[in-house]
MIVOZA-848065 format. One line per 3 residues: number of its first residue (from 0); their letters; for each residue x, y, z of N, C-alpha, C. Coordinates in steps of 0.001 Angstrom, whole numbers. Layout:
NUM> a> X/Y/Z/X/Y/Z/X/Y/Z | ...
This chain:
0> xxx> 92671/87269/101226/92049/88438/100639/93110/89274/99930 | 92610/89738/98819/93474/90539/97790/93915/91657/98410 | 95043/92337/98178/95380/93794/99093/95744/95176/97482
3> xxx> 94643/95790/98243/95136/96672/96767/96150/97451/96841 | 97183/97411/95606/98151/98298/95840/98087/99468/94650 | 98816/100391/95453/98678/101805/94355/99930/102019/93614
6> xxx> 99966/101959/92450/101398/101893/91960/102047/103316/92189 | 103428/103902/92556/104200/104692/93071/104757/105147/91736 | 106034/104453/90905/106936/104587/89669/106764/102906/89220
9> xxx> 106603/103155/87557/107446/102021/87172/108079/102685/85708 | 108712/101589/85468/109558/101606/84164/109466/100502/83197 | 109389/100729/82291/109830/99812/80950/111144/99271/80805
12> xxx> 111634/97864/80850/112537/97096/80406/112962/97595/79163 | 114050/97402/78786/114849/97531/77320/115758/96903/77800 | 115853/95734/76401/116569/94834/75590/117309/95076/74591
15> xxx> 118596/94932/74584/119092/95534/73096/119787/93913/72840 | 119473/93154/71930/119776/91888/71600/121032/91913/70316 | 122303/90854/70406/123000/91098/68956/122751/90846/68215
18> xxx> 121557/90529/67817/120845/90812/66367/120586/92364/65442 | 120217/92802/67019/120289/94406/66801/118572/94251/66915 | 117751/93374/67102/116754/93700/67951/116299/94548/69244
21> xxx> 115376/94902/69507/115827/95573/70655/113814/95651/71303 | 113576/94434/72156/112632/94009/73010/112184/95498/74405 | 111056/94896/74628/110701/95790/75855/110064/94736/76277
24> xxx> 110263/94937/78044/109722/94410/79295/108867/95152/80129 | 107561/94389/80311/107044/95448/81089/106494/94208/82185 | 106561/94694/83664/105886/94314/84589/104802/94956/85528
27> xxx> 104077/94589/86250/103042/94438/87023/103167/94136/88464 | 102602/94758/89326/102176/93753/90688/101084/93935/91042 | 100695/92753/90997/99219/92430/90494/98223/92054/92217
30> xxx> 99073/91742/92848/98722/91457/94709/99739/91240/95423 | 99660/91687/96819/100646/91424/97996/99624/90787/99101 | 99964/90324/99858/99766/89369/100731/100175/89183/101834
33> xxx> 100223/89122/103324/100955/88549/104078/100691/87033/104825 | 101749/86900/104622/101872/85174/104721/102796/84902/106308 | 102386/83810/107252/103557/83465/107973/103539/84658/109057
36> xxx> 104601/84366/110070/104503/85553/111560/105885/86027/110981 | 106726/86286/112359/107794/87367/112488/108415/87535/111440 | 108666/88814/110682/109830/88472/109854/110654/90269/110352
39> xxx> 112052/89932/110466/112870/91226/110764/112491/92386/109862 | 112575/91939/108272/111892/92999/107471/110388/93714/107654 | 109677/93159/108754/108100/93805/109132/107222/93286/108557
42> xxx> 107629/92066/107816/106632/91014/107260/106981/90163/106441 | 106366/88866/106221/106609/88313/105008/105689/88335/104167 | 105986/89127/102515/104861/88996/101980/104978/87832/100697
45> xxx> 104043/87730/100050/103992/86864/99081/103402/88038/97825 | 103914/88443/97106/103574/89143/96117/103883/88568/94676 | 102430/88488/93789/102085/88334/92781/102534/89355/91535
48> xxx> 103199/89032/90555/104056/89676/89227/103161/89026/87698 | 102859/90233/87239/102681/89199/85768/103342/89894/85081 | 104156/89796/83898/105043/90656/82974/104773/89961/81305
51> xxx> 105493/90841/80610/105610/90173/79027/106450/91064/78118 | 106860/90769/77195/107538/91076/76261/106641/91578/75084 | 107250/92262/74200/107365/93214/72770/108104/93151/72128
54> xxx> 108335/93310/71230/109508/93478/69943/109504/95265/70180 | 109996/96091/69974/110344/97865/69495/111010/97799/68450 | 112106/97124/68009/113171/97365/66781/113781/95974/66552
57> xxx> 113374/95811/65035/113731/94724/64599/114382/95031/63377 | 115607/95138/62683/116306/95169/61483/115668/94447/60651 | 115790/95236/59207/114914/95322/57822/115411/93651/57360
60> xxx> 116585/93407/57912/117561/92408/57094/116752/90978/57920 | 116335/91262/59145/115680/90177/59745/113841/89894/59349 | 113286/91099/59388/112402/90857/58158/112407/89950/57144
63> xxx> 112956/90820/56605/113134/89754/54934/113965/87972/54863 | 114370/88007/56303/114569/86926/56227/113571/86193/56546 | 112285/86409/57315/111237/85993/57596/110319/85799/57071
66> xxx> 110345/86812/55699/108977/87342/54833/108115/86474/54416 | 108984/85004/53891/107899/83825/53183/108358/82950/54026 | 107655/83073/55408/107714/81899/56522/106524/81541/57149
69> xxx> 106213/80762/57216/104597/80627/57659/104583/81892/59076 | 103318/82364/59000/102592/82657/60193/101816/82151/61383 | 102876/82292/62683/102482/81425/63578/101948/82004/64677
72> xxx> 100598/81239/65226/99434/82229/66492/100793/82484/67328 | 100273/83668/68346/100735/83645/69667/101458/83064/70674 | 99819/81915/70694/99954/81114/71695/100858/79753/71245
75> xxx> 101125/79545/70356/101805/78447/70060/103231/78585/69688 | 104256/77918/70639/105444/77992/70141/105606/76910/69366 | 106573/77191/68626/106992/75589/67600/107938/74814/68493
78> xxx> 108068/73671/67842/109412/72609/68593/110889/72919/67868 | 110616/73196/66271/112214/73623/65988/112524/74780/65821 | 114074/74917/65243/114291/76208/64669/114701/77474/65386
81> xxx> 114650/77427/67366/115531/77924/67888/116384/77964/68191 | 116950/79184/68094/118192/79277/68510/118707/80320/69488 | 119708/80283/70359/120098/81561/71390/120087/83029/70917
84> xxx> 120213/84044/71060/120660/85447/70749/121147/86071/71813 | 122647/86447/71586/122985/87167/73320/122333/88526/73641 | 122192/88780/74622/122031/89848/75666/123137/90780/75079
87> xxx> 122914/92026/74552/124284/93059/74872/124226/93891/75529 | 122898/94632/76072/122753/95377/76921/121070/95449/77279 | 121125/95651/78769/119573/96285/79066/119187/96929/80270
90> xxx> 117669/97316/80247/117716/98325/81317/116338/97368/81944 | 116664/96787/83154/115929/96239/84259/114326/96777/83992 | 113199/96357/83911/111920/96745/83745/111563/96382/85344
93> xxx> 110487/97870/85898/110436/97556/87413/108946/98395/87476 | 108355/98168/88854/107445/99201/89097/107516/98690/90595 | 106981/99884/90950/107003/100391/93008/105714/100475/92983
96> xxx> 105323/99969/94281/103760/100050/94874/103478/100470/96241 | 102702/100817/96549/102240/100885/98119/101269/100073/98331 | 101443/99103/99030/100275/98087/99858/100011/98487/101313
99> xxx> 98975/98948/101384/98424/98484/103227/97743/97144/103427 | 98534/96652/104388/97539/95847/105002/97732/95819/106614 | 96463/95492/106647/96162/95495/108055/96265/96477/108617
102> xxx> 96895/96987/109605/97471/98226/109735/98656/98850/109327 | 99836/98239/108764/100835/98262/108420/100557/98805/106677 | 101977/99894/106299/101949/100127/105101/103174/100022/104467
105> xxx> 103177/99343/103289/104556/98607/102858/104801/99146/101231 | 106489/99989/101198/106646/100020/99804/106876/98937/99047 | 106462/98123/98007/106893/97040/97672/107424/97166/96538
108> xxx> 108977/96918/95869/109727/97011/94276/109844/95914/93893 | 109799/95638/92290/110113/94521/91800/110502/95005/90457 | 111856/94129/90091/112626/94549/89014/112858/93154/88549
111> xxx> 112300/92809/86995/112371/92085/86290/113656/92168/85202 | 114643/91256/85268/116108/91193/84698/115830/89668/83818 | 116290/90122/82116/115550/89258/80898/117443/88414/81757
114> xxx> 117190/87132/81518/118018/85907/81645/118439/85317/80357 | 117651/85139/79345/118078/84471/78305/117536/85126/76925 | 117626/84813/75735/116467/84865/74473/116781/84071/73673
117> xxx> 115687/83593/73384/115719/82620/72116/115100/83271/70819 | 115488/83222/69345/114620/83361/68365/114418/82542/67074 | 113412/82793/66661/112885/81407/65639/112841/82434/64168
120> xxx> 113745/81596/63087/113667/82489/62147/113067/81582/60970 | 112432/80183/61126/111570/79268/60480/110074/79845/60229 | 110031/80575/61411/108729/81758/61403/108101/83094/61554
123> xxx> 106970/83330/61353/107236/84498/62036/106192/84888/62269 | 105769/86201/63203/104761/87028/63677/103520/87506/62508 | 102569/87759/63448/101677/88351/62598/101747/89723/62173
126> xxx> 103134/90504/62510/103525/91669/62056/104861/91409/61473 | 105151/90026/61145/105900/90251/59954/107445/89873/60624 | 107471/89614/61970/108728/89604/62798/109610/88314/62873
129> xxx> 110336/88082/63510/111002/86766/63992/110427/86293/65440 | 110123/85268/65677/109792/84759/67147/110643/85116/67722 | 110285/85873/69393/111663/85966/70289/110701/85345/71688
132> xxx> 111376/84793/72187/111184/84270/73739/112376/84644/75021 | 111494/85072/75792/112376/85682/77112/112577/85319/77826 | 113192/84483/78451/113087/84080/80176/113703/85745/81207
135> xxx> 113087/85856/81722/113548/86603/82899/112917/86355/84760 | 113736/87062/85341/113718/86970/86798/113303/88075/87446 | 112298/87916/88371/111700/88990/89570/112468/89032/90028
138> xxx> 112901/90673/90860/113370/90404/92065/112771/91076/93011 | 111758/90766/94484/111230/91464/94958/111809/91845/96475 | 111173/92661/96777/111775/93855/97983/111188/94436/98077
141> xxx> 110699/94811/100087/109750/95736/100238/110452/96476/101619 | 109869/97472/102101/110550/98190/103100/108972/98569/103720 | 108633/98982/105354/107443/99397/105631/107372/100770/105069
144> xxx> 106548/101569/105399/106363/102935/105269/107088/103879/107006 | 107459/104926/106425/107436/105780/107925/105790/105989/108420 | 105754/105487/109540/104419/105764/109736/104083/104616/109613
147> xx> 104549/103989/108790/103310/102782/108437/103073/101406/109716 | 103731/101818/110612/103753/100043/111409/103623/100388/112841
């Protein structure tokens, strides 16, 4: 059974890429769960994340390099034409929740940290952009509540 949680704080990811792009991350926790008996932390949970990416700032010069490139859906990535773009700086995208379950009440955080990017300059967005792809990593952590156990 689903456990509803009430979101506490979150934040928006920022990406600043050396292209001079500069992406946003946003995440979710979408369910918590408890799974399994003892755990020292006051439970083990299994908590559900969905996240995604944005473009915010993309240089005029990367535009126009895109301008007469076919337009490609969403959902479809291509097979060529990527390539890496480093990381130069960013700010962790996170949000805090409160789950009860059972009787127990648990703060639960999760902070999503981008790992890689790729971008495709063979194509581009339906706003005119360069393809960018994100890999990033959850990291989750929960603590009970005072009171809560």
């Amino acid at each position: 059974m689903s456990t509803p949680v009430k979101v506490v704080k979150h934040g928006i990811g920022r990406i600043v890429l050396s292209d001079g792009t500069v992406v946003i991350l946003r995440i979710a926790i979408v369910d918590v769960k408890k799974i399994g008996g003892f755990s020292p932390f006051g439970a083990n949970l299994a908590v559900k994340v969905i996240g995604g990416v944005g473009i915010a700032e993309v240089p005029q010069e990367l535009r126009k390099a895109v301008a007469d490139k076919p337009v490609i859906s969403p959902d479809i990535l291509p097979t060529d034409g990527w390539e890496y773009v480093e990381i130069k700086s960013q700010e962790p995208a996170f949000e805090e929740a409160e789950a009860s379950i059972d009787s127990s009440k648990f703060i639960v955080r999760v902070e999503a940290e981008a790992l890689m990017v790729v971008r495709n300059l063979k194509y581009r967005s339906e706003s005119g952009e360069p393809i960018y792809v994100v890999n990033w990593a959850n990291k989750v952590k929960w603590r009970p509540t005072a009171g809560g156990e």
